[in-house]
PyMOL CGO cylinders between C-alpha atoms (Angstrom):
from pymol import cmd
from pymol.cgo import CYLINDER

trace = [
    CYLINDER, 136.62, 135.09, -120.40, 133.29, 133.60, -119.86, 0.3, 1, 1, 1, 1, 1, 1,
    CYLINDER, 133.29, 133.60, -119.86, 130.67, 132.40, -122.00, 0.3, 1, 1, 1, 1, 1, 1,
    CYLINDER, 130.67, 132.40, -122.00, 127.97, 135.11, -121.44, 0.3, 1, 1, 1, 1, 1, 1,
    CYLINDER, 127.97, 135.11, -121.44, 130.75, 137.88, -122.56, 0.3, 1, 1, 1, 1, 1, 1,
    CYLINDER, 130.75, 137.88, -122.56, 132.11, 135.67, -125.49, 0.3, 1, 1, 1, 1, 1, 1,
    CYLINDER, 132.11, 135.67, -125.49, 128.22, 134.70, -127.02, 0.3, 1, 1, 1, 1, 1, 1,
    CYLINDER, 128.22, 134.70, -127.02, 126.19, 137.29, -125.81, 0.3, 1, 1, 1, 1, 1, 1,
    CYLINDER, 126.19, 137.29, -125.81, 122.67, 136.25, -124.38, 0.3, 1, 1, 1, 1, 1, 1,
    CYLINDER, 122.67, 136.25, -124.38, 120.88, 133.41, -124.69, 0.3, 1, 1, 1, 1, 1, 1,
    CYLINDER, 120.88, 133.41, -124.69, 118.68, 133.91, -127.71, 0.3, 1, 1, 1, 1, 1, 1,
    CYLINDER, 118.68, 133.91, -127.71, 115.83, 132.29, -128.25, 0.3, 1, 1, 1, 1, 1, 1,
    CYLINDER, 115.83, 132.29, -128.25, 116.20, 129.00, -131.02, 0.3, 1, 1, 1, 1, 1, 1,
    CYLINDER, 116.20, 129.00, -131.02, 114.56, 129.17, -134.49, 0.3, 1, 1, 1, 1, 1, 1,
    CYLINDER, 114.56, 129.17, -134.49, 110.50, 127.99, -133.79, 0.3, 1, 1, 1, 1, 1, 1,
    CYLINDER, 110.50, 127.99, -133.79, 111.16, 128.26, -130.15, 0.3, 1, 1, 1, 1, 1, 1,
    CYLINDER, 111.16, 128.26, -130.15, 107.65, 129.67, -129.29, 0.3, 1, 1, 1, 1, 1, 1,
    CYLINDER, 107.65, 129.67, -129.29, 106.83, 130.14, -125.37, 0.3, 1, 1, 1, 1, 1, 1,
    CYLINDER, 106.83, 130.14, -125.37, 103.50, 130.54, -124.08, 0.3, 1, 1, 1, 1, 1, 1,
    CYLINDER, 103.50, 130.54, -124.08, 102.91, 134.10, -123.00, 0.3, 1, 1, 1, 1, 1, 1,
    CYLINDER, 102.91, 134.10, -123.00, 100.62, 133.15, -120.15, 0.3, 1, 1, 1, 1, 1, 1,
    CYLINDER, 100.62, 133.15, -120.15, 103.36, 130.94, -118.51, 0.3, 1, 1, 1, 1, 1, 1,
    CYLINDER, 103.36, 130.94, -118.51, 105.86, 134.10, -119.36, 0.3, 1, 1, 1, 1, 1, 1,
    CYLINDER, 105.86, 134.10, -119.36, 103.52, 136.46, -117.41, 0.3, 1, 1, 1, 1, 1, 1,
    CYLINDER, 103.52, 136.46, -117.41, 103.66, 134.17, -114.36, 0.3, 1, 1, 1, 1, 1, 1,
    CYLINDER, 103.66, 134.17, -114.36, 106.72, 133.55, -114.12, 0.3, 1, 1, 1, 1, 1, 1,
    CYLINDER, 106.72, 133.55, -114.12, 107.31, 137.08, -114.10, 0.3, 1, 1, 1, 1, 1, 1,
    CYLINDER, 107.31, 137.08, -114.10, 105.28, 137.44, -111.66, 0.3, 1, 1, 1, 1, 1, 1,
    CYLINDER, 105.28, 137.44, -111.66, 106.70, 134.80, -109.42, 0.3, 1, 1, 1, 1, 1, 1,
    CYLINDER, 106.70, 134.80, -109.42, 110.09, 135.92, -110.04, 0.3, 1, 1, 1, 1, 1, 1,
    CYLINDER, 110.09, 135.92, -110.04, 109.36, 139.28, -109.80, 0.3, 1, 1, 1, 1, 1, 1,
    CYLINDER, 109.36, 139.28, -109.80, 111.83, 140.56, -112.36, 0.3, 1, 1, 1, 1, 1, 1,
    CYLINDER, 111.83, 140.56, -112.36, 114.77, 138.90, -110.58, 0.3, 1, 1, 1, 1, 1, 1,
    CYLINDER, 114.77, 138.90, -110.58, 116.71, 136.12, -112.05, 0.3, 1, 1, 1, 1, 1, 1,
    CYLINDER, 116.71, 136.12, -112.05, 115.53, 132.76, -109.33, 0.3, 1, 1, 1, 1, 1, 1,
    CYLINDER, 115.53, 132.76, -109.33, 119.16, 131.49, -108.76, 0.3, 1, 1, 1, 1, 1, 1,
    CYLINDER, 119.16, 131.49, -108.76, 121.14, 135.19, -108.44, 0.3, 1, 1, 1, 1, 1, 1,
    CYLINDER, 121.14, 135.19, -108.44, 118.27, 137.78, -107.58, 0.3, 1, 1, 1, 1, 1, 1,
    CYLINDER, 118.27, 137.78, -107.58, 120.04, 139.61, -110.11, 0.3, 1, 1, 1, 1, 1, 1,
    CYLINDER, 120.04, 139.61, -110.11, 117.64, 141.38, -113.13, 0.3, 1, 1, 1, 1, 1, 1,
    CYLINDER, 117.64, 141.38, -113.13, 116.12, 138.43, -115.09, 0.3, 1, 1, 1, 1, 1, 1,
    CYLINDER, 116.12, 138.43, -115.09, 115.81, 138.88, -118.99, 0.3, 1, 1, 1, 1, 1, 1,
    CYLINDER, 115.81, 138.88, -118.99, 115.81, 135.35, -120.16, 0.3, 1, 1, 1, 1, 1, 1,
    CYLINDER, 115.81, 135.35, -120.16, 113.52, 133.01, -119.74, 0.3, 1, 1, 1, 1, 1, 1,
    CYLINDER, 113.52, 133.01, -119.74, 115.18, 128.82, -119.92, 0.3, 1, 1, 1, 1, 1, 1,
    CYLINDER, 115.18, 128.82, -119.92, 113.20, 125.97, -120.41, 0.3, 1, 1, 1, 1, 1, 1,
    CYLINDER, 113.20, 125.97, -120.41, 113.63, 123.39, -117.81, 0.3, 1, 1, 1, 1, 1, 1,
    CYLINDER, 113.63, 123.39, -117.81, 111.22, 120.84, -120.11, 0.3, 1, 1, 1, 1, 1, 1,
    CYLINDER, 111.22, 120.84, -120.11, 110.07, 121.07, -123.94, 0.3, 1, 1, 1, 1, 1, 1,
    CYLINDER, 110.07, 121.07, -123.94, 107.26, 118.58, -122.45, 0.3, 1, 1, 1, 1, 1, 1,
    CYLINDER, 107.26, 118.58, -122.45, 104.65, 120.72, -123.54, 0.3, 1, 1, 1, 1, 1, 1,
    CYLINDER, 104.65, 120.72, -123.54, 106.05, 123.33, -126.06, 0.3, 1, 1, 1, 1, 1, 1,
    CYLINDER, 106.05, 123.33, -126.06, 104.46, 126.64, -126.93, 0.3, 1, 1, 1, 1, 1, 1,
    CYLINDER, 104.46, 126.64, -126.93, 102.04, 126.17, -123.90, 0.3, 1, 1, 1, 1, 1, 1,
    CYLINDER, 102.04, 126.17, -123.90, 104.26, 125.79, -121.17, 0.3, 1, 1, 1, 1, 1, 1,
    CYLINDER, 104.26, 125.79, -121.17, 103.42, 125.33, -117.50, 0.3, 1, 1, 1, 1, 1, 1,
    CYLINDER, 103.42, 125.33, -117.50, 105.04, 128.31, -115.26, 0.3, 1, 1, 1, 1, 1, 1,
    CYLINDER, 105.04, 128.31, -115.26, 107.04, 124.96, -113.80, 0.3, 1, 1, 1, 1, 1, 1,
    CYLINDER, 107.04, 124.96, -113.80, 108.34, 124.28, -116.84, 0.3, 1, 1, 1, 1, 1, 1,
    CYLINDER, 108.34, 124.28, -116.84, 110.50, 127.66, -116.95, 0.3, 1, 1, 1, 1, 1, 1,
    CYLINDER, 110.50, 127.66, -116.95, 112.59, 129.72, -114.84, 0.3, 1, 1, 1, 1, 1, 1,
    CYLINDER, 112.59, 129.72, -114.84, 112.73, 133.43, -115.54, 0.3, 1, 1, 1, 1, 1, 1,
    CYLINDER, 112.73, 133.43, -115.54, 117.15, 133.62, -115.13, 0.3, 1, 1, 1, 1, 1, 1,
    CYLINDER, 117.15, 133.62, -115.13, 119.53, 136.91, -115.95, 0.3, 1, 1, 1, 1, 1, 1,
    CYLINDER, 119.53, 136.91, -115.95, 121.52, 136.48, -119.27, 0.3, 1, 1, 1, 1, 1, 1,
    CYLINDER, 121.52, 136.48, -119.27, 124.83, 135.29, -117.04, 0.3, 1, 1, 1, 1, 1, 1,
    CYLINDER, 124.83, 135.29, -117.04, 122.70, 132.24, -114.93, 0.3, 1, 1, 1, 1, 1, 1,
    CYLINDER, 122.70, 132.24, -114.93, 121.39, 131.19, -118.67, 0.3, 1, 1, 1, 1, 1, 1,
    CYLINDER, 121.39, 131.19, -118.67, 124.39, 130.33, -119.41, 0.3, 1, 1, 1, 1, 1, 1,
    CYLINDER, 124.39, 130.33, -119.41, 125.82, 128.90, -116.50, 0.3, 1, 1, 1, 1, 1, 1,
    CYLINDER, 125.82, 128.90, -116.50, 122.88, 126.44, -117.39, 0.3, 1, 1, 1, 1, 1, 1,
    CYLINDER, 122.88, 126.44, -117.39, 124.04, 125.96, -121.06, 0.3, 1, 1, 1, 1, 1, 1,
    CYLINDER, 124.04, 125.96, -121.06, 127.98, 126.78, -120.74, 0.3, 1, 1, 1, 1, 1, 1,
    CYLINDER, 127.98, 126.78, -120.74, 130.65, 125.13, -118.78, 0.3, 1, 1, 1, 1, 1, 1,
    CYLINDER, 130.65, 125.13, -118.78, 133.58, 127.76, -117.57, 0.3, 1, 1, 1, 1, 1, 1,
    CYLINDER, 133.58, 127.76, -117.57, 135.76, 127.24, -120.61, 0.3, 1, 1, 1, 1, 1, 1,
    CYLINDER, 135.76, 127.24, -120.61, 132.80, 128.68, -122.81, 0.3, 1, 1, 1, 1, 1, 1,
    CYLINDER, 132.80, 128.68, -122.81, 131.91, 124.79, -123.95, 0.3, 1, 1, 1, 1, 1, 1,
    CYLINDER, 131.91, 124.79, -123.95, 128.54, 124.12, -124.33, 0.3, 1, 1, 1, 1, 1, 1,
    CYLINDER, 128.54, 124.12, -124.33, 127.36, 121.84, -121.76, 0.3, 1, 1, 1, 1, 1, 1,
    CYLINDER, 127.36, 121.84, -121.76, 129.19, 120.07, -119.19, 0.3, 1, 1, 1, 1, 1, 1,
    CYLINDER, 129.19, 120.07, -119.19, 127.11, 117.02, -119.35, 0.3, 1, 1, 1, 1, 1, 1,
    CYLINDER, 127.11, 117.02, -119.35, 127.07, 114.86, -122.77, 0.3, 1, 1, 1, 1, 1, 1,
    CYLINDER, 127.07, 114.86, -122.77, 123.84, 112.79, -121.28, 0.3, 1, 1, 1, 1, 1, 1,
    CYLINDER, 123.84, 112.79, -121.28, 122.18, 115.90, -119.69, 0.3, 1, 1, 1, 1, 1, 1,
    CYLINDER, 122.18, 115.90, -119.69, 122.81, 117.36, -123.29, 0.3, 1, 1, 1, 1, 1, 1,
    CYLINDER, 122.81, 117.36, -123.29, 121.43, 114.55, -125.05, 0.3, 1, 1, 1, 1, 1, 1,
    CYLINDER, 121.43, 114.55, -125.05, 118.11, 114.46, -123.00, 0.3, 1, 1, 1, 1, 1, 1,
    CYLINDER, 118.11, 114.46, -123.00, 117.16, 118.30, -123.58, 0.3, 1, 1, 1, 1, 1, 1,
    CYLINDER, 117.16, 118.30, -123.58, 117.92, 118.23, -126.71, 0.3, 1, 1, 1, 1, 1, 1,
    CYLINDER, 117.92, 118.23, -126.71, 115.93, 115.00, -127.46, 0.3, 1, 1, 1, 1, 1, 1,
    CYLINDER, 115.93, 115.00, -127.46, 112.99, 116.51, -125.97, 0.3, 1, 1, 1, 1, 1, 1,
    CYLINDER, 112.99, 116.51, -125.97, 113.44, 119.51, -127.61, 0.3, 1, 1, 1, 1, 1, 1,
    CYLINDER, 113.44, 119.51, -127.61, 113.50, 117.97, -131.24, 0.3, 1, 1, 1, 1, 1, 1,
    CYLINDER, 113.50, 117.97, -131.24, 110.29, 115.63, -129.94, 0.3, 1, 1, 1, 1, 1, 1,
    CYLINDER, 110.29, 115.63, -129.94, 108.90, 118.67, -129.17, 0.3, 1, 1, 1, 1, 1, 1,
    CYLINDER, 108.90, 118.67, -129.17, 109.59, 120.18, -132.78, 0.3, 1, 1, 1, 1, 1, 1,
    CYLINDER, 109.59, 120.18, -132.78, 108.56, 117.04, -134.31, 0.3, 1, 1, 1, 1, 1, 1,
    CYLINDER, 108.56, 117.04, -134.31, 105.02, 116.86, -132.68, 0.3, 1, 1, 1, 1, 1, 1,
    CYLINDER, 105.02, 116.86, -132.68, 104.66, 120.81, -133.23, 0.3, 1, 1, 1, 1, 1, 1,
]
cmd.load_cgo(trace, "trace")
């Protein structure tokens, strides 16, 4: 069984604020559809926490609930694959929180 139907979507973390500019244009440049599947996007994933609550439209990728987790999820339904890619988005995520 995979991760997406064990978990459910991706939610969104506890002060995990994204800027709604950088939403609207990645919707835009997405057009609704997930960028790695084409499928219907509904999540968005931070590819940096570099500059938190006003991301850059680089900074995130507009993905469908089942490529979110292929991001997050290895195939056994363990979270991450990679213990040092892990580490480093996590890091910069608690940076982030830190400099608010």
């Amino acid at each position: 069984m995979s991760a997406l139907a064990l978990f459910g979507p991706v939610r969104p973390r506890p002060g995990v604020f994204t800027s709604e500019s950088a939403k609207r244009a990645v919707r835009a440049r997405s057009r609704g559809h997930c960028e790695r599947c084409d499928q219907q996007a509904s999540e968005f994933h931070h590819i940096t926490y570099d500059h938190h609550g006003r991301e850059r439209p680089d900074e995130l990728e507009h993905l469908c609930a089942a490529c979110h987790h292929a991001v997050h999820f290895d195939l056994a339904g363990d979270f991450w694959l990679n213990e040092d890619e892990k580490l480093s988005h996590w890091d910069a995520y608690h940076n982030a929180m830190e400099r608010g």
